[in-house]
Backbone as JSON Lines, residues from 0, in Angstrom:
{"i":0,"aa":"X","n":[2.9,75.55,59.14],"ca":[3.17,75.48,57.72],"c":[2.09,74.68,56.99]}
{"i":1,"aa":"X","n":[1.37,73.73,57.98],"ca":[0.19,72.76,56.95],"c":[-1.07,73.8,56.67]}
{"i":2,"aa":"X","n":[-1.5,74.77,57.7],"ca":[-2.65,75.45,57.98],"c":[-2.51,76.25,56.36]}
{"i":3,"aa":"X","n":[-1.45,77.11,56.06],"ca":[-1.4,77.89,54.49],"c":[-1.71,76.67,53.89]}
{"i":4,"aa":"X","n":[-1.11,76.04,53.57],"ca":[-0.95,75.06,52.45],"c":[-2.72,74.59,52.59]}
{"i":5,"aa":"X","n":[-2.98,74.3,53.15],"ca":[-4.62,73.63,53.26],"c":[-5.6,74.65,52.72]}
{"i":6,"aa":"X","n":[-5.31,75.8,53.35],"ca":[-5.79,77.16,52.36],"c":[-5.74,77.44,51.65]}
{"i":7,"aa":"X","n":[-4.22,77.44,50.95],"ca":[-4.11,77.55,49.24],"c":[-4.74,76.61,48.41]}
{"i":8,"aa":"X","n":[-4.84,75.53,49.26],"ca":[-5.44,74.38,48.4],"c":[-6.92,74.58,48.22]}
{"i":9,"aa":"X","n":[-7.77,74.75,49.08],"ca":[-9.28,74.94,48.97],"c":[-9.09,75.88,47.89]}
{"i":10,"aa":"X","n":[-8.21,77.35,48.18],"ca":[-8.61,78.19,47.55],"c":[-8.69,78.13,46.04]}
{"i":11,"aa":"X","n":[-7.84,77.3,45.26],"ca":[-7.13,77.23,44.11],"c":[-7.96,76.19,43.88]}
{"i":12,"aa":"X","n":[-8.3,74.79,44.11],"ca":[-9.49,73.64,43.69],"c":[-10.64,73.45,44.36]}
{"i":13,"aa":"X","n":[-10.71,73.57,45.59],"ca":[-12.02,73.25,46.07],"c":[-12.99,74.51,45.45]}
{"i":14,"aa":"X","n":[-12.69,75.66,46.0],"ca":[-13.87,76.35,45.55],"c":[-14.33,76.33,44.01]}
{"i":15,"aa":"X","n":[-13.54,76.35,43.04],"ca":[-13.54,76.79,41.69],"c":[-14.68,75.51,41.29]}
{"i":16,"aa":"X","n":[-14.27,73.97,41.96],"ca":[-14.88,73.28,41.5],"c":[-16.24,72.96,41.7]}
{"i":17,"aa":"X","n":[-16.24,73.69,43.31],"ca":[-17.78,73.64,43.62],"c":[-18.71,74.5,43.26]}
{"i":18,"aa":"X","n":[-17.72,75.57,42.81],"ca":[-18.5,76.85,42.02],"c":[-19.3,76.16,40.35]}
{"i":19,"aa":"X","n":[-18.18,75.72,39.32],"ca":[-18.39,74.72,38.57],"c":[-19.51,73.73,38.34]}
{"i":20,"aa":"X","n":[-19.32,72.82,39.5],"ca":[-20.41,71.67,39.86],"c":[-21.76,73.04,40.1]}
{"i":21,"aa":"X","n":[-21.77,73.48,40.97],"ca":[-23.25,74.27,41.89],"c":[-23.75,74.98,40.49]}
{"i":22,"aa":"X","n":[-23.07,75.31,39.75],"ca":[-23.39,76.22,38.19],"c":[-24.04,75.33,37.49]}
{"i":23,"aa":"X","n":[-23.36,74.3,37.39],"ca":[-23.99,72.82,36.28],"c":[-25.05,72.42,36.45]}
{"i":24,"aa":"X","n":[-25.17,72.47,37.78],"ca":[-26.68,71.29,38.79],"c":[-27.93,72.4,37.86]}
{"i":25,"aa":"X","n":[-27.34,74.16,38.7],"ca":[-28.45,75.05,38.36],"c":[-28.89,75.42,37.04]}
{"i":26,"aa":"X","n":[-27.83,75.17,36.31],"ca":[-28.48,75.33,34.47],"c":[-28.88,73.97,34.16]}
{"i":27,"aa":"X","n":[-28.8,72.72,34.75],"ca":[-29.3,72.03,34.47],"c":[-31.24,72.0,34.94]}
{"i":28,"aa":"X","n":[-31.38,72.32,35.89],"ca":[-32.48,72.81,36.7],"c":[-33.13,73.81,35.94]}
{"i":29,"aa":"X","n":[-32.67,74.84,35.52],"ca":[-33.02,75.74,34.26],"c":[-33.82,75.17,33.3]}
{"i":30,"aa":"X","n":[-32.83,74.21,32.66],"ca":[-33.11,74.26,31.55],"c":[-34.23,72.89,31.37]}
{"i":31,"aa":"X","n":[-34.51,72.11,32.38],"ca":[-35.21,70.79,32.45],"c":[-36.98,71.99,32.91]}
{"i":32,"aa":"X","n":[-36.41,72.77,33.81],"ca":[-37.51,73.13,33.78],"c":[-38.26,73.64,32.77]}
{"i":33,"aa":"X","n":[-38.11,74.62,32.0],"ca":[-38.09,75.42,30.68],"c":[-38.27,74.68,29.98]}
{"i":34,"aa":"X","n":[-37.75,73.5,29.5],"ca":[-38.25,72.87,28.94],"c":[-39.57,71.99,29.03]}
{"i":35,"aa":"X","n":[-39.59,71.82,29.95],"ca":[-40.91,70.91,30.8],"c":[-42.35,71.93,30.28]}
{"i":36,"aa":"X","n":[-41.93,73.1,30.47],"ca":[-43.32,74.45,30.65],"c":[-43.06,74.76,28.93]}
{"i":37,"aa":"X","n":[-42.42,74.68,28.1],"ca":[-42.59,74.64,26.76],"c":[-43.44,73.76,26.39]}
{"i":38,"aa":"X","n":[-43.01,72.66,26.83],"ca":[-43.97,70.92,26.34],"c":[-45.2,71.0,26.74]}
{"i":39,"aa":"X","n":[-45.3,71.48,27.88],"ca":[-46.96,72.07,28.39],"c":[-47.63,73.01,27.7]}
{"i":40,"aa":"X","n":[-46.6,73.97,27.41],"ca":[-47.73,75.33,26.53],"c":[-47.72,74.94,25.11]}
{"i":41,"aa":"X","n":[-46.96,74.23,24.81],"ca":[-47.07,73.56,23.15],"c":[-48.12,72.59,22.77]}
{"i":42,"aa":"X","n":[-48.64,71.85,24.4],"ca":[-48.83,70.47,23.91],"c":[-49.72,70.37,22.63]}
{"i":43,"aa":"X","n":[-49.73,69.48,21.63],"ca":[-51.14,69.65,20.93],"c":[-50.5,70.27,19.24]}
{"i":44,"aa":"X","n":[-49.34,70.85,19.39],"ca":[-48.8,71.54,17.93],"c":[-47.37,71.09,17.38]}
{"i":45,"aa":"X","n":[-47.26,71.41,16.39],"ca":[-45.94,70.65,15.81],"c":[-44.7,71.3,16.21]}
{"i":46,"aa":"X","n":[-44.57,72.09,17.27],"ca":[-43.66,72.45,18.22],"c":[-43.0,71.24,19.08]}
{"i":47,"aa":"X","n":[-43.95,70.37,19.53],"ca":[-43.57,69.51,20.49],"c":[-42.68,68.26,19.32]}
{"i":48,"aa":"X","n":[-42.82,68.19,18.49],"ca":[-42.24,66.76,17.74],"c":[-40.93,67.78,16.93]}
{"i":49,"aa":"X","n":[-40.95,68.9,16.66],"ca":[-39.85,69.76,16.08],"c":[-38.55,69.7,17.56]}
{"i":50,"aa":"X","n":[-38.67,69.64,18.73],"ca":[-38.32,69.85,20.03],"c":[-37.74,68.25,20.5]}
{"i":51,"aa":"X","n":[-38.16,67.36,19.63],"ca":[-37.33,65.95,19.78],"c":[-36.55,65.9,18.67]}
C-alpha cells in the first residue's frame, strides 16, 4: 500500500515541480544569454543605455 502512494506522490509534485524549476533555470539561461550577445552587437549605440 506505501509503493502506490509514493507513486502518486512523485507523480502529482515531484515531477511537475522539477519540470517547473528545469523550465526556469533554461529561460533563465536564454535569456542572460541573449542578452549578453545584444550588449555585444550594440556595444557603442544608444541601444545599450535604452536596455538599462
Amino acid at each position: 500500500m506505501l509503493g502506490p502512494a509514493i507513486i502518486v506522490i512523485v507523480l502529482v509534485i515531484v515531477i511537475p515541480v522539477a519540470v517547473c524549476v528545469s523550465g526556469a533555470a533554461v529561460a533563465w539561461i536564454f535569456g542572460w544569454s541573449l542578452r549578453d550577445d545584444a550588449d555585444r552587437r550594440n556595444e557603442g549605440t544608444e541601444y545599450v543605455e535604452l536596455g538599462k
